[in-house]
C-alpha positions, 0 to 999 in steps of 0.5 A: 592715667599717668598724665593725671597722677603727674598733675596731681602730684604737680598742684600737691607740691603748689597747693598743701593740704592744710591750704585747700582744707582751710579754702574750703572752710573759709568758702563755707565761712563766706557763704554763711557770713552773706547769708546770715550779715549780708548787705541789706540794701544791695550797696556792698559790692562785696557782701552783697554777691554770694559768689564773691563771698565765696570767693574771698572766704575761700582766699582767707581760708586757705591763707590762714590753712597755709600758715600750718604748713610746715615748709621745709628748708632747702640748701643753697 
């Protein structure tokens, strides 16, 4: 048990809070955009395949998520 509390604590200190929220908003954001606009002919490579939909709303979102992170400065 100790083991998991270590690796949560280890991907908390990689990944905020604010970054994983806006991730999974922009998952849903993706997969709303393929349903609703889409690729009608199958040409998009992109648009036309809902996984990477997901995949690429998912990295906008949790880019726009991190910008609310607030950092914190370190000495040198």
């Amino acid at each position: 048990m100790e083991n998991i509390a270590k690796i949560f604590n280890k991907l908390k200190t990689i990944f905020s809070v604010q970054s994983v929220i806006g991730a999974v908003i922009g998952m849903m954001g993706g997969f709303i955009y393929y349903l609703k606009v889409g690729c009608a002919t199958g040409a998009c490579p992109i648009k036309s395949n809902p996984w990477l939909m997901l995949l690429w709303g998912g990295l906008i979102g949790g880019l726009i998520g991190d910008i609310f992170t607030k950092k914190t400065k370190t000495k040198t």
